[in-house]
C-alpha positions as CSV (number, residue, x, y, z in Angstrom):
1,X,-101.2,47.1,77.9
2,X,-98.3,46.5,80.6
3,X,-100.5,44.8,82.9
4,X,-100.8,41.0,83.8
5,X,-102.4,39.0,85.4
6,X,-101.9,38.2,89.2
7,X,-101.4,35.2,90.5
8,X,-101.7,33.7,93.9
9,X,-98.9,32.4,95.1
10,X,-98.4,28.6,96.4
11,X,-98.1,28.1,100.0
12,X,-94.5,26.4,99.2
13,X,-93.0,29.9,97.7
14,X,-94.2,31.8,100.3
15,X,-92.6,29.5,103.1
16,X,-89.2,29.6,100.8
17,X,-89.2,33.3,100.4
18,X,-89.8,33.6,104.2
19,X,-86.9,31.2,104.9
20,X,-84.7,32.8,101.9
21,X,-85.5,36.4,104.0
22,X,-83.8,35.1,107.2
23,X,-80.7,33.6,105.8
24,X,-79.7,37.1,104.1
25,X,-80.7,39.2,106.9
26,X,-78.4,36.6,108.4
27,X,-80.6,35.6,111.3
28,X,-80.4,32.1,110.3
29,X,-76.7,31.6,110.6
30,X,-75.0,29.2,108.4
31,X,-74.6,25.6,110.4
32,X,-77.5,26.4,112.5
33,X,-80.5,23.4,112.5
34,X,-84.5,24.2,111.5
35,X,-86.6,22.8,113.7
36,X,-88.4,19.8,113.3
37,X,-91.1,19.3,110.4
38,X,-94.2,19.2,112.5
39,X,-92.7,23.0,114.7
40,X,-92.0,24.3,111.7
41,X,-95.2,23.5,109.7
42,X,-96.6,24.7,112.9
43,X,-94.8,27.8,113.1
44,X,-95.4,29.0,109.8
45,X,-99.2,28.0,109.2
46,X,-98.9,25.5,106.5
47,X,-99.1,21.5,105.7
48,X,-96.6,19.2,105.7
49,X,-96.2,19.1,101.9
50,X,-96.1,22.7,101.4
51,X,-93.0,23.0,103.7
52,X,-91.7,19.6,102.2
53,X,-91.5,21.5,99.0
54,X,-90.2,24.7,100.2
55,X,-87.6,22.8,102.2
56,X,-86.9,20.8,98.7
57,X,-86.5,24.4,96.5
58,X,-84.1,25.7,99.2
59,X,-81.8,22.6,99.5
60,X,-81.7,22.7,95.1
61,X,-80.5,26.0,95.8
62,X,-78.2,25.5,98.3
63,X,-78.9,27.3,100.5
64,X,-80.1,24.4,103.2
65,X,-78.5,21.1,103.7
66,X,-80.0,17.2,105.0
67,X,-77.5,15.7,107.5
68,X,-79.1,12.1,107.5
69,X,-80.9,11.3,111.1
70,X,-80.0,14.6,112.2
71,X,-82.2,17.7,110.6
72,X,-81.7,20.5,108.2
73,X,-79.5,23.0,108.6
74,X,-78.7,26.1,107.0
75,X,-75.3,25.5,104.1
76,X,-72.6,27.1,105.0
77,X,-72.7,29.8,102.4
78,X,-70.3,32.2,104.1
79,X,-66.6,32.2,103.0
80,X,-66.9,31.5,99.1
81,X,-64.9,34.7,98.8
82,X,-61.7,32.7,100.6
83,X,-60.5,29.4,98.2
84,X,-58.5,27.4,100.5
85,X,-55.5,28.2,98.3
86,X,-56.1,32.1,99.0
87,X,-56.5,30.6,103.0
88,X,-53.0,29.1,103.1
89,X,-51.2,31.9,101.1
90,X,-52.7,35.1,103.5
91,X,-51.6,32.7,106.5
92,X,-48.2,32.4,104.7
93,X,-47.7,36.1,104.9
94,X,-47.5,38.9,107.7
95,X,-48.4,41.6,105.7
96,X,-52.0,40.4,105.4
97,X,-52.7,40.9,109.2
98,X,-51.9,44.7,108.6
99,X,-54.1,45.1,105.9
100,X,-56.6,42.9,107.5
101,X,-56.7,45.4,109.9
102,X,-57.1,48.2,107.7
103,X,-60.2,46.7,106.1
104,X,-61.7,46.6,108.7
105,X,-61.1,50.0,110.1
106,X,-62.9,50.7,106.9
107,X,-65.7,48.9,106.7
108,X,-66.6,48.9,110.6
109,X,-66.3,52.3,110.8
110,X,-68.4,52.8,108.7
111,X,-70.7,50.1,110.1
112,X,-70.4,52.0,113.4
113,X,-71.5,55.4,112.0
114,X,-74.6,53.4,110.6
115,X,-75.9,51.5,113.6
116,X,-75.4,54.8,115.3
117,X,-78.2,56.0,113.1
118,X,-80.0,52.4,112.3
119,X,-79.9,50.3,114.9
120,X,-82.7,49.3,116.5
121,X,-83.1,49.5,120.7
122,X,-82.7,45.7,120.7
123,X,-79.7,46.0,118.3
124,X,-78.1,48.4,120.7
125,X,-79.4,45.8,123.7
126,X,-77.5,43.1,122.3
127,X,-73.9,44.9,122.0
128,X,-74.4,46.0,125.7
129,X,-75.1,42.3,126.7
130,X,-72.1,41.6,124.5
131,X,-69.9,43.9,126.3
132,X,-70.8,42.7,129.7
133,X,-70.2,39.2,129.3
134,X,-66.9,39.8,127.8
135,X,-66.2,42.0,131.1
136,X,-66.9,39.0,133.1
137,X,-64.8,36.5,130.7
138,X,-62.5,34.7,132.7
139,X,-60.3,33.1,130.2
140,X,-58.5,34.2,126.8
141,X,-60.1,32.2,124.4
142,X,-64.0,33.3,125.7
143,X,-63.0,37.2,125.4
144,X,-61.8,36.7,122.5
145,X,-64.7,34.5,121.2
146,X,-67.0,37.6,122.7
147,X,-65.0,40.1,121.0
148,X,-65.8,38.8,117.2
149,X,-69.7,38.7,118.9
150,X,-69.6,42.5,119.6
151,X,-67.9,43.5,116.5
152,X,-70.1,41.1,114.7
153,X,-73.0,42.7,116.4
154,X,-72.5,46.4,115.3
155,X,-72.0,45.2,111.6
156,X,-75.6,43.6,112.3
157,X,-76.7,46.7,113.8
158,X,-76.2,48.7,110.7
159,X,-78.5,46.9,108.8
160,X,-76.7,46.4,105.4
161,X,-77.1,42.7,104.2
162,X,-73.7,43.1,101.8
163,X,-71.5,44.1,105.0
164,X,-72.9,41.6,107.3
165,X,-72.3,38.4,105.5
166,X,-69.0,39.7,103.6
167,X,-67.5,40.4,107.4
168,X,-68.9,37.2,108.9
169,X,-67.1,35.3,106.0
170,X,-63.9,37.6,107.3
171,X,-64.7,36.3,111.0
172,X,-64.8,33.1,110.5
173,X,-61.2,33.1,108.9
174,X,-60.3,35.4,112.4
175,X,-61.6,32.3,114.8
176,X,-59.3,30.1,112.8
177,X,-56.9,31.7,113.8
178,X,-55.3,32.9,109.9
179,X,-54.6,36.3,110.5
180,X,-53.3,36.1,114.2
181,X,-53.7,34.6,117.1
182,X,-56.0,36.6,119.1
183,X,-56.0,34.5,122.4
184,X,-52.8,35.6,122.9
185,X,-53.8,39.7,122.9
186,X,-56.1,39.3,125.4
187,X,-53.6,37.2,127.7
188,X,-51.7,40.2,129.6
189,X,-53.7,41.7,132.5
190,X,-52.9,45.6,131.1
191,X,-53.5,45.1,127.3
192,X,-57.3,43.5,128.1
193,X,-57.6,46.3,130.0
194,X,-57.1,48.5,127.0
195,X,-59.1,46.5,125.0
196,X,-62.1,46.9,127.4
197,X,-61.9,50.8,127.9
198,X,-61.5,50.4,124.3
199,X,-65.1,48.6,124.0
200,X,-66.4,50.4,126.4
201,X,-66.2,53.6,124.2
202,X,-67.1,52.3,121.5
203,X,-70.2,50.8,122.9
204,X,-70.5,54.0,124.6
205,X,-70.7,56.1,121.7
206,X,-73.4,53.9,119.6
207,X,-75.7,53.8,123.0
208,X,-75.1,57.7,122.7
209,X,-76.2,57.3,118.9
210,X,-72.5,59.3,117.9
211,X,-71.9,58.1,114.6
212,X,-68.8,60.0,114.2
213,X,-67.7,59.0,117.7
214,X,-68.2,55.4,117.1
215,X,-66.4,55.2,113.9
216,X,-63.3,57.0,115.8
217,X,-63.5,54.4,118.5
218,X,-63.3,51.8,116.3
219,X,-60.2,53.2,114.4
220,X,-58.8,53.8,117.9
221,X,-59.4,50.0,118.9
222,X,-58.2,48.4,115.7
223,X,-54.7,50.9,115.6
224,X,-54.4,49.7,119.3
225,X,-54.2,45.9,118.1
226,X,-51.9,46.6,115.4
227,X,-49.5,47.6,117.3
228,X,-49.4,45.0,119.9
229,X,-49.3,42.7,117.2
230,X,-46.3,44.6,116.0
231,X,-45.0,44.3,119.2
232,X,-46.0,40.7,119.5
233,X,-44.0,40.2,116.3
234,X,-40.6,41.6,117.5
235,X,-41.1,39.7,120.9
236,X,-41.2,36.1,119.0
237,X,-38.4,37.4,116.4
238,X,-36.0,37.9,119.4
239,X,-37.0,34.9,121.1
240,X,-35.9,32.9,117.6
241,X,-32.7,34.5,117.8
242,X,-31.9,34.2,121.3
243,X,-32.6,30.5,121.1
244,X,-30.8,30.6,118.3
245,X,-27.2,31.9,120.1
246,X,-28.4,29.7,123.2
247,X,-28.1,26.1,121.0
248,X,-24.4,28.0,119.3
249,X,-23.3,28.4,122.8
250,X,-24.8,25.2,123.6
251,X,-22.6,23.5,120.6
């Protein structure tokens, strides 16, 4: 007979598979602190010792970490994908900001056409939110920290564990600054403006539930940066060389 018996599960694995659950569908973030024993064992309906134990399985797994006198927190798992040989070499080479670029008019437009279709009204909320605050940004660096937020939110939206923690691991290398610097995009008054119509439509079309819309937003957005950072590349090149006949003339 193919039939066994059941057993009930311990109070420890239940707590680790709830915990387990909300670090793929990445709404416990990686760095981000659990709350205290006694909340937790609160929160969750169980004793001290059952969470102890849960808490135990998870760090063995590595998936959570003990900071002495300051908590758990959740391991950074993201990013395993990136050595920090690969790291230097992409930031060694131009090239890889182009086909950065292109990746992610791949996978995001595809993302896009799937929150169109899966996200949830608070999904959709949140990118709205999102948008509005970086319409009120009043410095480079916070629009640009909001723009990884929204795209990071529409990946989210479409509800596909693989894509969400494979493109935060690619975000976190696009805060570092290792393709590009993006402070400096959203540093001219007419190309933010740009890059807020551009935002606009694309938030536009997922509100609107357009898949096909929202995917060709997107491609429109991340075409648009490509070529200011072209741009942004032949500015510094003739800079290096006017400096360049400057200290000759100079000498």
């Amino acid at each position: 007979m193919p039939f066994q018996k059941i057993e009930a599960e311990k109070l420890s694995q239940a707590v680790q598979r709830q915990i387990e659950s909300l670090i793929l569908q990445g709404i416990l973030r990686p760095g981000e602190r659990l709350p205290s024993e006694r909340d937790l064992s609160d929160s969750l309906g169980v004793s001290r010792p059952s969470l102890r134990e849960a808490i135990s399985a998870l760090q063995g797994s590595g998936l959570l970490t003990s900071r002495p006198g300051a908590g758990i927190y959740v391991a950074n798992v993201l990013g395993s994908a990136f050595s920090p040989a690969l790291v230097r070499l992409i930031a060694r080479h131009d090239r890889a900001a182009a086909d950065y670029l292109d990746f992610r008019k791949d996978i995001e437009g595809l993302a896009a056409e799937r929150a169109a279709r899966h996200a949830s009204d608070a999904d959709l909320a949140v990118i709205a939110a999102t948008l509005a605050q970086m319409e009120t940004a009043r410095d480079p660096q916070t629009e640009s920290a909001l723009d990884v937020q929204f795209h990071m939110a529409i990946v989210e939206a479409s509800h596909n564990i693989i894509a969400l923690h494979m493109m935060r691991s690619m975000y976190d290398l696009l805060r570092e600054g290792v393709f590009y610097n993006r402070a400096r995009i959203f540093d001219h008054a007419e190309t933010r403006a740009s890059l807020l119509d551009q935002h606009r439509a694309i938030n536009a079309a997922l509100q609107d539930r357009d898949g096909a819309r929202a995917r060709a937003a997107i491609i429109v957005h991340l075409d648009f940066v490509a070529a200011r950072l072209a741009d942004q590349a032949r500015t510094d090149a003739n800079a290096d060389i006017a400096r360049l006949r400057l200290r000759h003339l100079a000498e």
